[in-house]
C-alpha positions, 0 to 999 in steps of 0.5 A: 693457968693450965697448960697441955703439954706445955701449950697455951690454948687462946680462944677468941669469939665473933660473928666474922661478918664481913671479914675485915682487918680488924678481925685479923688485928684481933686474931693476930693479938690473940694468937701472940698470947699462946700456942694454939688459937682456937675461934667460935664464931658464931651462929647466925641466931645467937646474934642479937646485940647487932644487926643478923649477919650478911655472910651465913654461918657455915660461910663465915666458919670456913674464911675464918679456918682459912686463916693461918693464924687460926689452928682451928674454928669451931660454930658456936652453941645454938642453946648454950653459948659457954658449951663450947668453952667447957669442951674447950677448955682454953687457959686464955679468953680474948675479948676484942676492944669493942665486943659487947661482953662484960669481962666480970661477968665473964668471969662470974659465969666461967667461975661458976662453971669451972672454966679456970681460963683467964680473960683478956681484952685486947687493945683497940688497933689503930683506926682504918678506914673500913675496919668495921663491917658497918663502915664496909656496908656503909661505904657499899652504900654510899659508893653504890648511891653515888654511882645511881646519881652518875650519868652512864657513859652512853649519856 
């Protein structure tokens, strides 16, 4: 593992939509692993394995800067997602219980690019009801559906 005068650079990875307590539970695990964390978040159009964020990207990036956990956040490539990665070059990559990437072929893809950082995933954090940012949109709608179906108080 390489160090920079003897700090360990995490690097952590997500779209943020809907920042949520799970995202901090990633975050904070990520954090205790090195030195300094550093966060891509990602651009709205390089998010296809899920539906296109609510929150636009130069929003996320800034909740996700205001973090105290977070020393720095950064916005993902538009062309090249492991670009920044090469710029970066963090000793630790986290992965989130429930991110779609596949840890070998991450692997694959930074060894042949270089990018000697170890990848780690992170356990999964107890449940909690509005932990996802489909379960906060799903209870929008449900609390937002229920209060149409309720008389107004003015009868």
């Amino acid at each position: 593992m390489r160090m920079r005068a003897g700090s360990i650079r995490v690097l952590a990875t997500g779209t943020f939509d809907l920042l949520h307590p799970g995202h901090l539970f990633y975050l904070e695990q990520s954090r205790a692993l090195g030195d300094e964390l550093v966060v891509i978040v990602a651009r709205d159009a390089n998010v296809k394995h899920k539906p296109r964020p609510i929150i636009p990207q130069d929003q996320r990036i800034l909740m996700v800067s205001a973090l105290k956990t977070v020393d720095r956040a950064v916005l993902g490539d538009e062309v090249d997602i492991f670009r920044p990665i090469e710029e970066l070059q963090p000793d630790i990559i986290t992965l989130g219980y429930d991110q779609h990437f596949d840890a070998v072929l991450l692997k694959e893809e930074l060894a042949t690019r270089g990018i000697e950082a170890e990848v780690v995933r992170l356990e999964e954090h107890d449940p909690c009801p509005l932990c996802s940012s489909r379960m906060i949109v799903a209870k929008i709608l449900e609390e937002r559906s229920l209060d149409e179906e309720r008389p107004s108080p003015s009868g």
